[in-house]
C-alpha positions as CSV (number, residue, x, y, z in Angstrom):
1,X,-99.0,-100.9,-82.5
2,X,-99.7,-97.2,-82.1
3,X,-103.2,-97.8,-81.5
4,X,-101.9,-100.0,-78.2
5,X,-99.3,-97.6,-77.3
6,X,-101.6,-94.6,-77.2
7,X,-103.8,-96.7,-74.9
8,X,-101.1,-97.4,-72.7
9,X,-99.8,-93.6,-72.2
10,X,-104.1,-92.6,-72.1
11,X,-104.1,-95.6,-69.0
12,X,-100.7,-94.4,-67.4
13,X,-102.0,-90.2,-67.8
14,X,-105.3,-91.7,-65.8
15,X,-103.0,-93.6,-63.0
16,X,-100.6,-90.6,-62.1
17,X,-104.2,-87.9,-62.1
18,X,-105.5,-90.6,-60.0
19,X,-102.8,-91.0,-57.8
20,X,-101.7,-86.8,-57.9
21,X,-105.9,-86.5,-56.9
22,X,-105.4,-88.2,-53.7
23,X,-108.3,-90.2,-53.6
24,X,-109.1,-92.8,-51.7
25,X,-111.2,-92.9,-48.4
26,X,-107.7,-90.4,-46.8
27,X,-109.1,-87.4,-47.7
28,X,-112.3,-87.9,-46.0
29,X,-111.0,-88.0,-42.8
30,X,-107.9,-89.4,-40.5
31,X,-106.9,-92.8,-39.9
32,X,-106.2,-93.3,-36.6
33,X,-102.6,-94.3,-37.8
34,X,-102.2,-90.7,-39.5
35,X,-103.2,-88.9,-36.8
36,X,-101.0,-90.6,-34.0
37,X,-97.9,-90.0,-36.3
38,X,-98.8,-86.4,-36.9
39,X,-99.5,-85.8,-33.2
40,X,-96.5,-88.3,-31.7
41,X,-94.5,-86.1,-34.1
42,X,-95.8,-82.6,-32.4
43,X,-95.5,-83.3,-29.5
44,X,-91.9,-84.7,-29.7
45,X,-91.2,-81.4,-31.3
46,X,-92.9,-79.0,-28.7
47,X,-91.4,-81.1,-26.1
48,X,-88.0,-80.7,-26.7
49,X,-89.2,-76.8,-27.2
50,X,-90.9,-76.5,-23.7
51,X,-87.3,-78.7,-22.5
52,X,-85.5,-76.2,-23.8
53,X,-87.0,-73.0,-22.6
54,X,-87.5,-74.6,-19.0
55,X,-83.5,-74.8,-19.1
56,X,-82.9,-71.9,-20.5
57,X,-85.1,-70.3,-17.5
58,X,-83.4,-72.1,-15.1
59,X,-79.8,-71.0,-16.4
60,X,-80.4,-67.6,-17.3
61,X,-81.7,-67.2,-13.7
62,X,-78.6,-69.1,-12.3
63,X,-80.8,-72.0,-11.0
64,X,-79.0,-74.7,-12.4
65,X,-75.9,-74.6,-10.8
66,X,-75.0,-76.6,-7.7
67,X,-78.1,-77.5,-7.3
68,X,-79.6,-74.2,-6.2
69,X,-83.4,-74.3,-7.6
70,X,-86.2,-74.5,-4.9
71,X,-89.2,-76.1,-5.0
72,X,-90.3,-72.3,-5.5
73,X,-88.2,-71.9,-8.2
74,X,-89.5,-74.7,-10.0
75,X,-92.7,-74.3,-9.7
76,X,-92.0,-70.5,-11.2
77,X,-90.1,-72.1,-13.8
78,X,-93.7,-74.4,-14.3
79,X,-95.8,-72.0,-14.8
80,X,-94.3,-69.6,-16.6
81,X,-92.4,-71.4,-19.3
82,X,-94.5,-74.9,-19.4
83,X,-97.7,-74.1,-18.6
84,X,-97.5,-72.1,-21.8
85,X,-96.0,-74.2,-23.5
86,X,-98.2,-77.0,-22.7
87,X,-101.3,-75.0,-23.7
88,X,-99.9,-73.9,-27.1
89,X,-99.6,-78.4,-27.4
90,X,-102.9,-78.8,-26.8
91,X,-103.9,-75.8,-28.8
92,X,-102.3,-77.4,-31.7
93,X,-103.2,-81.2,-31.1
94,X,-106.9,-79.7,-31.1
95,X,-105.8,-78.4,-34.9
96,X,-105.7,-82.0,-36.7
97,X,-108.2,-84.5,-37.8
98,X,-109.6,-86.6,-35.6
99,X,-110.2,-89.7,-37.0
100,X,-114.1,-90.4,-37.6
101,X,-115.4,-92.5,-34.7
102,X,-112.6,-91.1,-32.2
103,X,-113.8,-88.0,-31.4
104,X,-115.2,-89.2,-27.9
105,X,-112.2,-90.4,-26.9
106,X,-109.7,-87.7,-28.1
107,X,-112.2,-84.9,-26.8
108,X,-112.0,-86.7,-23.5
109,X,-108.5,-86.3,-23.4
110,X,-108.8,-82.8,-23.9
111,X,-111.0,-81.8,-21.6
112,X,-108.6,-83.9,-19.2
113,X,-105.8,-81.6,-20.4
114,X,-107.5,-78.5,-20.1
115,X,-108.7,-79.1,-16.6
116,X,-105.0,-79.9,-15.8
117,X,-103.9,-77.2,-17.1
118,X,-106.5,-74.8,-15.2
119,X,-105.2,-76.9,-12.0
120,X,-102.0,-76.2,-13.0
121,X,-102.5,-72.0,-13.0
122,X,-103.3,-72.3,-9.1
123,X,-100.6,-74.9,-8.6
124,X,-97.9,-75.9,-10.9
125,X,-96.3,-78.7,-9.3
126,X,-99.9,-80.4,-10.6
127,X,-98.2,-80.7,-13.8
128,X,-95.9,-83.3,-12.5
129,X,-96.7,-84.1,-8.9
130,X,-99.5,-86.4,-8.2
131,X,-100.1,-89.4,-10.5
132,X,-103.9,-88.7,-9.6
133,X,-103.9,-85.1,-10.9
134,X,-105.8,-84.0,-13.9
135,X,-102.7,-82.9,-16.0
136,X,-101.7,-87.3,-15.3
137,X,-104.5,-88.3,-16.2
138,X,-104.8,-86.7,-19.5
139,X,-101.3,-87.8,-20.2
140,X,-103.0,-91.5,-19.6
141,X,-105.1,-90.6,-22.0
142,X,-102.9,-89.9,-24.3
143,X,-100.7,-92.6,-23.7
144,X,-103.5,-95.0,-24.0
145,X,-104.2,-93.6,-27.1
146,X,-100.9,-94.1,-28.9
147,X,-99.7,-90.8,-27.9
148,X,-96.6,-91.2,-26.5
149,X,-94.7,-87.3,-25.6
150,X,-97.6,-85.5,-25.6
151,X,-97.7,-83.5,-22.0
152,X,-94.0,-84.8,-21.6
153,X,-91.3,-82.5,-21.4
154,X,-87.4,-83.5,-23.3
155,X,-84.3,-82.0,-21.4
């Protein structure tokens, strides 16, 4: 009976360092599955960030009241609070695993960000104007992808 019971406790020890390891074909890169999550999860977050300075712009300068922000105003408000922010997404989308085999497409949607981004520096209302524009495209891209808030802004 002991002889059994130290064999069970030696098998259980080997499961949990197995299972504490990580193992497994997860550490050698991300499942598409993995990275979606991570980066649906980012972008939420950074979206409601970006949201909530672009108010806070808009407030602190008065805008928001009665309806008083111009086109002008707006586009300020663009590109200096979520053109940044926007960047500092993509900067840290660009940060996780790409799953093996998806690089193509996910570098492809970067590139699409990052010209949309550069559009955006000459004009901000790119960011959200034409459905044609670079910056909608890469959100496309994204959404095609499983990416559902990233280049999305939460107020």
């Amino acid at each position: 009976m002991s002889k059994r019971l130290s064999m069970l406790v030696g098998v259980v020890a080997l499961a949990s360092f197995a299972t504490s390891c990580g193992g497994g074909e997860d550490d050698e890169g991300s499942t598409k599955a993995q990275y979606v999550k991570e980066a649906n999860a980012l972008c939420t977050s950074t979206a409601k960030e970006i949201g909530a300075e672009f108010t806070a712009y808009l407030k602190d300068r008065q805008l928001t009241e009665n309806g008083t922000a111009t086109q002008a105003d707006l586009e300020k408000a663009l590109g200096e609070v979520v053109l940044s922010g926007f960047r500092s997404q993509v900067a840290e989308l660009e940060e996780l695993a790409v799953p093996e085999g998806d690089e193509p497409e996910v570098e492809a949607m970067f590139a699409k960000f990052d010209a949309g981004l550069e559009d955006g520096e000459e004009n901000p209302g790119d960011l959200f104007g034409s459905p044609d524009s670079q910056f909608a495209q890469a959100r496309g891209l994204a959404e095609s992808y499983g990416l559902k808030t990233c280049g999305t802004l939460s107020l």
